[in-house]
N, C-alpha and C positions, 0 to 999 in steps of 0.2 A: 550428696556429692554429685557433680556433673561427669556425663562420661565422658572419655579421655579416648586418647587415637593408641591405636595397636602401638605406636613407636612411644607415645607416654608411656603405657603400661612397661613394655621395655624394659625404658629406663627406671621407673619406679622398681619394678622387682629384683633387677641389676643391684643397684645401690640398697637394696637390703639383706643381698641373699648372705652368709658365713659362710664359705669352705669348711666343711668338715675338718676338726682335728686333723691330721695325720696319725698312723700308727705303723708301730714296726716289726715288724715279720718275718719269718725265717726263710729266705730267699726263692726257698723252694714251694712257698706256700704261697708266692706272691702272684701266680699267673690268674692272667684277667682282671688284675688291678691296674691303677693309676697310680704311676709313679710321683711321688712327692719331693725327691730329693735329686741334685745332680748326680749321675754316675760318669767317676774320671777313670781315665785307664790309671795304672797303678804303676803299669812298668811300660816301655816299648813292647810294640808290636808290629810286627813279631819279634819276641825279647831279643832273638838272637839270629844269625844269616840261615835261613831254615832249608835245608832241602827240600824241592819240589819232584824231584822224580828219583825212582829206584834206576842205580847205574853205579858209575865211578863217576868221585870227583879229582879232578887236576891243576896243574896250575898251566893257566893258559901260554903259557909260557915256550913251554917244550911242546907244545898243540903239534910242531911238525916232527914230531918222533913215531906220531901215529901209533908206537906201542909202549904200554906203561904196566909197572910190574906192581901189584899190590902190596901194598903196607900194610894191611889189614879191614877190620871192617866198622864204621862207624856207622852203628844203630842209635835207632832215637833213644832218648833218655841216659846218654852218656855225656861227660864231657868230649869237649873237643879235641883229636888229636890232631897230632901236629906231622906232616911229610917232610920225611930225612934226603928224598935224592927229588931232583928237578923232575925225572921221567918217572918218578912214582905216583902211586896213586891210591884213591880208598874205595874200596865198594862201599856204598853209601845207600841208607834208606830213607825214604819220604817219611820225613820229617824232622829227620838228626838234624843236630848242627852243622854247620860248614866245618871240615878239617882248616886246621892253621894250616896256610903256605898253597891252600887251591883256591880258586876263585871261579871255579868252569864247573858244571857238570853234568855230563853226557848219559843219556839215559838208557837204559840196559838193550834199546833195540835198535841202535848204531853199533853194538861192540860184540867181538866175540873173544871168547878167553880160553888159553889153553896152557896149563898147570900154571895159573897162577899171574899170567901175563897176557891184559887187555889191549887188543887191537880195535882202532876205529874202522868200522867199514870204508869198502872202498868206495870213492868218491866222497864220502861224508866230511863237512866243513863244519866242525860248531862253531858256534858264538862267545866270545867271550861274555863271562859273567851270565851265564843262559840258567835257566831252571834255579833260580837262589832266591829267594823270598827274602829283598832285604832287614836285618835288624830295626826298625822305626820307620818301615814305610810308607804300614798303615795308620801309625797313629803313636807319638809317644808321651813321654809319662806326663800326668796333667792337663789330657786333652779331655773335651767333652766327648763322653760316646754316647748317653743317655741324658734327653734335659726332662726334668720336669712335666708334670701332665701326658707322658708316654705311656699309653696301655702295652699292657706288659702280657706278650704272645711269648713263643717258645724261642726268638730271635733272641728277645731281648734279654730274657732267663740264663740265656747262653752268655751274656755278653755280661751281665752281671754276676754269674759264676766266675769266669775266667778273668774279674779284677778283681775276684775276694772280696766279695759284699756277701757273708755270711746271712746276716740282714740287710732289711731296705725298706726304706720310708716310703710309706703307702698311704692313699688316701682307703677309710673304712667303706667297708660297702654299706651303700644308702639305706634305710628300713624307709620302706613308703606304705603307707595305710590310707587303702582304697575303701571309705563309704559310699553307701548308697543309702538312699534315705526316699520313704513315703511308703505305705499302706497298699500300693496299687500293684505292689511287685511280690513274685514268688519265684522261689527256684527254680532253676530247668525241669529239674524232673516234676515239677506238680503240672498237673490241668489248671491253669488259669480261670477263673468266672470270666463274664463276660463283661465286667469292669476292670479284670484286671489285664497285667502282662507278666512275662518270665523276665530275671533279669538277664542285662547284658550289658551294660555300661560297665559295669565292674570288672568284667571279664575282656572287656575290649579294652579295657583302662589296664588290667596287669598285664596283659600282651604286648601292649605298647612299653608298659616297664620294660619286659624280662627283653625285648629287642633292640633296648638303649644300648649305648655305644661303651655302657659298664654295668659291673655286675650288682645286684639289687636285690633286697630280701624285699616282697611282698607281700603284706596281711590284707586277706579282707576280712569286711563287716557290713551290718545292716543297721538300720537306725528309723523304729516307723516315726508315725505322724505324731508325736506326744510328746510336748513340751520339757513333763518331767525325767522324760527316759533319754530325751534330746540332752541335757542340760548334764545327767550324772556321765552319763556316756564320752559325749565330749572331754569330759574330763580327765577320764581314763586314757583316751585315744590319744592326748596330746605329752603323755607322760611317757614313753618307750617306741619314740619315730623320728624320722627327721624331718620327712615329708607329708603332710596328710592333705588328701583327698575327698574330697566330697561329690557325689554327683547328685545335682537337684537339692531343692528343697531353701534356695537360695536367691528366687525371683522374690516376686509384691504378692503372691498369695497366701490365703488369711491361714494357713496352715504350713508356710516359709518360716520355720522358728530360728532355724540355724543359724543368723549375723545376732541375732540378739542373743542368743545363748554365745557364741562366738566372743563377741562384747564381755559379757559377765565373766566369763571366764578369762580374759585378762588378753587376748588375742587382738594385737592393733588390727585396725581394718588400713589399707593401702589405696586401694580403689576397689567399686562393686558396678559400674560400668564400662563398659568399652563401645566403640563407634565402630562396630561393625555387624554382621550376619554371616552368619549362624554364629549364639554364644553372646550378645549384649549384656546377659546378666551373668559377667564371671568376678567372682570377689578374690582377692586375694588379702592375706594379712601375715601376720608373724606375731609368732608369742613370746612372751618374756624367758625364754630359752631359745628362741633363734628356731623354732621348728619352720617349716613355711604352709602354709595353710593356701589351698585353692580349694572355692566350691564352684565348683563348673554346671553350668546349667544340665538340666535334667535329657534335654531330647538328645536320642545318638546321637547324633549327626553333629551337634553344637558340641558336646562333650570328649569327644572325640579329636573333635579339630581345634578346640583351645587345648584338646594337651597336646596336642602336637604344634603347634603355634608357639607356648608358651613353657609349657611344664616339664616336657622333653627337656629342652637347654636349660633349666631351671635345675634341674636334679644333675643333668651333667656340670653345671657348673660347680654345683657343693660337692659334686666328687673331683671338682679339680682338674677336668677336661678343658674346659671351658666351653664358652659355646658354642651350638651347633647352629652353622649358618646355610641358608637355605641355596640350593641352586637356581639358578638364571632360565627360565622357559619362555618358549616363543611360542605364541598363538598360533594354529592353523586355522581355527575356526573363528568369526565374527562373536561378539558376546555384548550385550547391553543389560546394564544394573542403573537403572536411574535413582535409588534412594541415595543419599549424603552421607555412606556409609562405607569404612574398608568391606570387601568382598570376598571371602574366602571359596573359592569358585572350582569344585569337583573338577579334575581331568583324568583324563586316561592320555597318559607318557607314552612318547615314543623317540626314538632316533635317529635322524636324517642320516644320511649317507654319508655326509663330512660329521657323523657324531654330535651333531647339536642334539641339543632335548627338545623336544617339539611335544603341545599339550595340547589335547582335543579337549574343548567345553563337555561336561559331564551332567547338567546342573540335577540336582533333584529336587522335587516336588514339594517338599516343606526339609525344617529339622529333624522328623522321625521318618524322613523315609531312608530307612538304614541296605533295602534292599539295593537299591541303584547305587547309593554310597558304595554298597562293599565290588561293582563294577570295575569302581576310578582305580588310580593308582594314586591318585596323591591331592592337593590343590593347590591354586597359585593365588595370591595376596594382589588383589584389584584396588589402589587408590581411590577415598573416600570422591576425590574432586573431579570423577571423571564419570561420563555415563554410557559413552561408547569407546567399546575395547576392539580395534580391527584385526585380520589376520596381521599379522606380524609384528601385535606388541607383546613386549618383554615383561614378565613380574618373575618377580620370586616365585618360586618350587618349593613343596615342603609334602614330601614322599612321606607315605601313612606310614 
């Protein structure tokens, strides 16, 4: 298969991915989820004329009597009561209902009271209809206050409480299953030989999960160079995930088994090139349960920046975010890429003083040089059809 431009690949993995089921959950359990379902208000809001300050309420009516004799006292969580004479009035608490018959109400440090009868300060003028939270002002019954694909922080928990959604439709949190795969790798804590290295792809690859825009269980695993262990393994891996990950082991070298095992195991292949740098050989496919499969090339640097190119908004979209779209950077610095290739091009971000995003060239030395990478803050997407990039062109941003 020929390779494909960053915006093919795109759309190929677009038009394959599934949404996640939806599930439903006890309202209280649902924080840092993705909303699945509309939430309507259920009643007006505020149900009913709500008191905004501790005082007396009146009817603005008799305002020039200047004193007004209480009727009693309407606290929250009562009915409303009702004022018998024109110059009466209710000592009233933040939040009660409005009394029947006032419409005014003056808050407790305009008035002074003596056995029983409120005087407005001198000089003091209210407003008619002042401090009353009207019944449907913010919102009434049958309105949308929550749409769909809303991550669910403590706002919104609040807001879904208070319209009696006991439950609520949620998207599941994603199971992503990060391999790594080849003979050359050993844990942090061993001493490497001098053919090998420690890993870290795996651990740069769950970072970047657990900092998605939704919450993710993460497995890892390892997978050496051996066809037959490749073969049983895979197997297992693709039976209890949504997403699986591979890093390496998926270029033309004679000990790359993963697309052919991939194959047998029932996994379409999508594409296994792209036209760019760092990361030409990333494969992607899907298996006959809809899992999605990426094997991303082996060096940091490449592995790292197709999942963040690609895998990122991939995984947010099967949680029903949708996707995540990259910001707009302007060049400070000159840059030339003469190959025919998209350019995924190391910067270090910053902020001009009217707040534009401004990106300095970062480039590094090959795909594994991971130490100058971890400098940058992000990189910006260089069109395959251009070779000189001057101070003040525009690409796409895509923050590690």
């Amino acid at each position: 298969m020929d390779a494909i431009s960053p915006q093919n690949a795109d759309k190929i993995i677009e038009s394959k991915l599934r949404p996640l089921s939806a599930e439903r959950v006890p309202f209280n359990e649902a924080y840092g989820r993705i909303l699945r379902e509309p939430v309507l208000a259920d009643r007006d809001f505020p149900p009913f004329d709500r008191i905004m300050m501790d005082g007396i309420a009146i009817d603005y009516a008799s305002v020039q009597a200047r004193k007004f004799q209480s009727e009693g006292v309407q606290r929250a969580g009562i009915l409303a009561m009702a004022l018998d004479q024109a110059a009466g009035c209710f000592e009233v608490m933040t939040g009660a209902v409005l009394p029947q018959g006032c419409d005014t109400v003056i808050p407790v440090e305009e008035i002074t009271e003596s056995e029983g009868v409120f005087a407005l300060n001198d000089g003091y003028q209210p407003d008619q209809g002042q401090f009353i939270h009207r019944q449907g002002s913010d919102n009434v019954e049958g309105d949308l206050l929550l749409p769909p694909g809303q991550l669910l922080s403590g706002k919104e928990i609040a807001v879904i409480a208070t319209c009696g959604y006991s439950e609520v439709e949620v998207s599941p949190i994603p199971k992503i299953t990060i391999v790594s795969t080849g003979d050359e790798l050993v844990e942090v804590n061993e001493t490497p030989s001098p053919f090998q290295i420690r890993k870290s792809n795996v651990y740069a690859l769950e970072a970047a999960c657990l900092d998605l825009p939704t919450p993710v269980e993460v497995e890892l695993d390892h997978l050496p160079d051996d066809r037959e262990v490749i073969a049983e393994r895979v197997q297992q891996l693709l039976q209890d995930t949504d997403v699986l990950l591979f890093s390496g082991g998926i270029s033309k070298g004679k000990y790359d088994f993963l697309q052919d095992v991939l194959a047998e195991t029932g996994v379409e292949k999508h594409f296994q090139w792209v036209k760019q740098r760092p990361g030409k050989p990333l494969w992607f496919g899907t298996s006959i349960d809809d899992v999605s499969v990426f094997a991303l090339p082996g060096n940091p640097n490449s592995t790292l920046t197709c999942f963040v190119r690609y895998v990122a908004s991939s995984i947010s979209q099967l949680a029903g975010i949708g996707k995540i779209l990259p910001d707009t950077a302007t060049l400070t610095g000159s840059h030339t890429f003469p190959p025919p290739l998209a350019h995924f091009l190391p910067v270090m971000a910053t902020h001009s003083e009217s707040g534009a995003l401004e990106v300095e060239p970062l480039p590094t030395q090959n795909s594994g040089d991971l130490s100058r990478l971890a400098l940058s803050s992000g990189f910006i997407e260089l069109p395959a059809d251009q070779k000189e990039f001057p101070v003040g062109f525009t690409a796409p941003f895509y923050p590690w």
